[in-house]
C-alpha positions as CSV (number, residue, x, y, z in Angstrom):
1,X,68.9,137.2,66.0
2,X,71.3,134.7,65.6
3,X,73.1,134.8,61.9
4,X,72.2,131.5,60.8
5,X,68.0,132.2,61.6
6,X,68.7,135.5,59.3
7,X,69.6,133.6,56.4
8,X,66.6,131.0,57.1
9,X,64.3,134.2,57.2
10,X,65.9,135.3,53.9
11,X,65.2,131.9,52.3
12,X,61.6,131.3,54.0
13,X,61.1,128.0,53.1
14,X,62.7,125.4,54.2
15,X,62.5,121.8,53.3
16,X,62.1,119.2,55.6
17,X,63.3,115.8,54.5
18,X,63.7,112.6,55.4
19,X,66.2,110.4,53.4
20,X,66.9,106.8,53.4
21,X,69.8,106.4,51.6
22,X,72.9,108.7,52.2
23,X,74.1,108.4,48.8
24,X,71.1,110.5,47.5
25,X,71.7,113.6,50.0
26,X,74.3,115.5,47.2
27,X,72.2,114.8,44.1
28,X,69.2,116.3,46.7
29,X,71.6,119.2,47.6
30,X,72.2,120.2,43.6
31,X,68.4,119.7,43.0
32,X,68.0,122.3,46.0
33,X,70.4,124.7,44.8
34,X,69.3,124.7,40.9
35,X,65.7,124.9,42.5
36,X,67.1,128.6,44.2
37,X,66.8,126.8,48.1
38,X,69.7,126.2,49.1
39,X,68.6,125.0,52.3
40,X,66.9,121.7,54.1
41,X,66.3,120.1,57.4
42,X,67.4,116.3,57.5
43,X,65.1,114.4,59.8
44,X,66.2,112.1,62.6
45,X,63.2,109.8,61.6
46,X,66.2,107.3,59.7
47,X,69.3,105.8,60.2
48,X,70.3,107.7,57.1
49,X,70.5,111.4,58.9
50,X,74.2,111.8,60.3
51,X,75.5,110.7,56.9
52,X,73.1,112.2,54.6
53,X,73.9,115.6,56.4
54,X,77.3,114.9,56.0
55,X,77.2,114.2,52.6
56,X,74.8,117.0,52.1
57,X,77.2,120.0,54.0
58,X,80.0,119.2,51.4
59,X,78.0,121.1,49.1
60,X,79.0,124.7,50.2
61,X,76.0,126.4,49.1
62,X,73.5,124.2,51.1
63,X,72.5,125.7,54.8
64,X,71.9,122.0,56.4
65,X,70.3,121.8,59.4
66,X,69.2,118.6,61.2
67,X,65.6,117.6,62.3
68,X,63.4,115.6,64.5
69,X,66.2,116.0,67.5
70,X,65.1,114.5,70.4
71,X,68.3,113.7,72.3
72,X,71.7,115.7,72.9
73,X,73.6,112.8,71.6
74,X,71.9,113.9,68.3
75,X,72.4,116.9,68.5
76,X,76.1,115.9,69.0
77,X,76.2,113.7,66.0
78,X,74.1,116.2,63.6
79,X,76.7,119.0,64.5
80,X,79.8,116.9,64.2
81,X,78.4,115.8,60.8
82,X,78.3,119.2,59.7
83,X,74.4,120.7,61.0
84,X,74.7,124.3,61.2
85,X,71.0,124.4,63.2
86,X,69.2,122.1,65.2
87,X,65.2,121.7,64.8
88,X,63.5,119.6,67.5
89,X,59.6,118.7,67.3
90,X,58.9,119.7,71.2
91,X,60.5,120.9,73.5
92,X,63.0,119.3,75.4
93,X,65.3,121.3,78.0
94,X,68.0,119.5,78.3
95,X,68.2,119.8,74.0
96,X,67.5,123.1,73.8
97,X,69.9,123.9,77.0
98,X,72.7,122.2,75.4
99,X,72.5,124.1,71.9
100,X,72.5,127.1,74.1
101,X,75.1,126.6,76.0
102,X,77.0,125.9,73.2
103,X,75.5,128.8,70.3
104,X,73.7,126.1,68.4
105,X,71.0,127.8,66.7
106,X,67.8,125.6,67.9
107,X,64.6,125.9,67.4
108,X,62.0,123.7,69.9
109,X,59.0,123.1,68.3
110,X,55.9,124.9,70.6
111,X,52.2,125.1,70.6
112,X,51.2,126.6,73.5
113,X,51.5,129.5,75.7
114,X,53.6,128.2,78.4
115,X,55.6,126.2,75.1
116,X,56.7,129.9,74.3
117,X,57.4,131.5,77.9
118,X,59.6,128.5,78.5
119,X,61.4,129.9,75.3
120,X,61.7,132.6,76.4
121,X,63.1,131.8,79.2
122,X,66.4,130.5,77.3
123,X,66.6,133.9,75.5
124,X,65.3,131.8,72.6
125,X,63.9,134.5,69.7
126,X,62.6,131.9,66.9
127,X,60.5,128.6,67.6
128,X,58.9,126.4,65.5
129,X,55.0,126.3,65.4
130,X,54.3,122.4,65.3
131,X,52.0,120.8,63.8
132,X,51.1,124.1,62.6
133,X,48.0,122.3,60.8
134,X,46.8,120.0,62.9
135,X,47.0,122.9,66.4
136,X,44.6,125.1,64.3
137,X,46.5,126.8,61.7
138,X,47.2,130.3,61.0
139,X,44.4,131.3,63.2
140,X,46.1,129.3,66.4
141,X,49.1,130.8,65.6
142,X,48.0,134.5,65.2
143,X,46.0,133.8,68.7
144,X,49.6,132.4,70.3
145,X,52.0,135.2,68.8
146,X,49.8,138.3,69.7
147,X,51.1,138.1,73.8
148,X,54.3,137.5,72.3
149,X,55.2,140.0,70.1
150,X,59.1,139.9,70.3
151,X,59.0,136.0,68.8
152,X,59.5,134.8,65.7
153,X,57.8,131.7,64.6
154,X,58.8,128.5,61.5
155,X,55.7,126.8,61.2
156,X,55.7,123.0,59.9
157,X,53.5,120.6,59.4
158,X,50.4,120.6,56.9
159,X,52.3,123.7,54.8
160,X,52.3,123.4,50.9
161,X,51.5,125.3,48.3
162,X,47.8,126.2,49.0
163,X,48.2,127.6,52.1
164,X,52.3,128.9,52.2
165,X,51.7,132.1,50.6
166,X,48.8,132.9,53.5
167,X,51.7,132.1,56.1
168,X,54.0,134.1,55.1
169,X,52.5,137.1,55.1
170,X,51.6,136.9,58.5
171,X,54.6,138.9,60.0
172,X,55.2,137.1,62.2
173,X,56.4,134.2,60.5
174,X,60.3,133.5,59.7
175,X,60.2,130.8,57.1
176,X,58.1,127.8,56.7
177,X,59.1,124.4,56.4
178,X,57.0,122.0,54.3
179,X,58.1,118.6,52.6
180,X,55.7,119.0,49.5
181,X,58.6,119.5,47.2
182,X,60.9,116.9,49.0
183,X,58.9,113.9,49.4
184,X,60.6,110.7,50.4
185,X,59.3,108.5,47.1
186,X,60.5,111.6,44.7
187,X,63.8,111.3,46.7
188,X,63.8,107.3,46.2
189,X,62.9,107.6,42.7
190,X,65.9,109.2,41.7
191,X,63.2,112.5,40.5
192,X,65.4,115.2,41.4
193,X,64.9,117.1,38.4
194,X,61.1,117.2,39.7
195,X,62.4,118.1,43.1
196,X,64.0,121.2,41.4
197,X,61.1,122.1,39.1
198,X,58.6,121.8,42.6
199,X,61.8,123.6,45.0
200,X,61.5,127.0,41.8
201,X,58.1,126.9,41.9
202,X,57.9,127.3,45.7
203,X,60.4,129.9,45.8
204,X,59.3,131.6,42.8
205,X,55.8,131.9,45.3
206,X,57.1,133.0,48.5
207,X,58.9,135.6,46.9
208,X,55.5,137.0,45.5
209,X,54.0,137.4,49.3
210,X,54.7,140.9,50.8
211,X,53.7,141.0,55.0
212,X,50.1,142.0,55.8
């Protein structure tokens, strides 16, 4: 497995934000990091993404990654920016054939059989299960992985802290990304002390949950 998808299955949760001012991407990044996850996903759902993942990476303790990549000319601009993996909602071949092509870690976002096999078929180990709620939950997911036994899965969507713990014991889960503890109006408010307090107490959960 690629190095990159090892340290995101040694932190196992990752958050998933969207920002829409830049200028609150480093104060985000030392919330993260005095939270103990040292580690988020910046959407492509605003304008705000290149440069908040720029202003994010020059904290060296943050693993940025971007989000929401539809398009290799995002891709292009989340790498150049400083993106160290790509996340995408679907799957897209030209995207994923591009990070692959040039060892970008990506993960396509699947939820279906034939999602998976065309993973597969770019040597692709990890995938994200999305919207891992909505498509049925854990129970979906256990039905999808059980053919597959040699992927790896980062489910998103509908994760918080009711239901992360059950998710992560299933083994074959990598990491989970959720937004609980990252929410856009905690970002806007300037709460990043909150943010820290809610990014501990997620950690300080996943790291109770042993694989079933």
């Amino acid at each position: 497995m690629n190095a990159i998808l090892n340290k995101l299955a040694a932190i196992r949760v990752i958050p998933v934000v969207a920002i829409q001012n830049a200028d609150d991407a480093q104060p985000l990044a030392d919330a993260l990091c005095n939270g103990g996850l040292p580690c988020a996903e910046i959407t492509f759902r605003t304008a705000a993404a290149a440069q908040a993942i720029h202003n994010m990476a020059q904290n060296k303790k943050m693993l940025v990654g971007a989000g929401t990549v539809l398009k290799i000319d995002q891709v292009k601009a989340a790498v150049d920016a400083g993106a160290q993996f790509i996340v995408a909602p679907g799957f897209s071949d030209k995207v994923v054939g591009y990070c692959v092509k040039n060892n970008i870690p990506v993960t396509p976002g699947i939820c279906t059989p034939t999602d998976i096999e065309r993973a597969l078929d770019y040597d692709l180990d990890v995938v994200k299960f999305f919207p891992a709620e909505a498509f049925g939950g854990l129970i979906t997911l256990k039905a999808l992985s059980a053919p597959y036994n040699m992927m790896k899965f980062i489910p998103t969507g509908g994760i918080g802290v009711n239901n992360l713990a059950e998710y992560l014991a299933f083994p074959p889960v990598l990491a989970c990304g959720g937004s609980w503890m990252v929410k856009t109006d905690l970002i806007c408010g300037g709460k990043f002390d909150l943010i820290a307090k809610l990014t501990r107490e997620a950690v300080d959960l996943a790291s109770q949950v042993k694989k079933s």
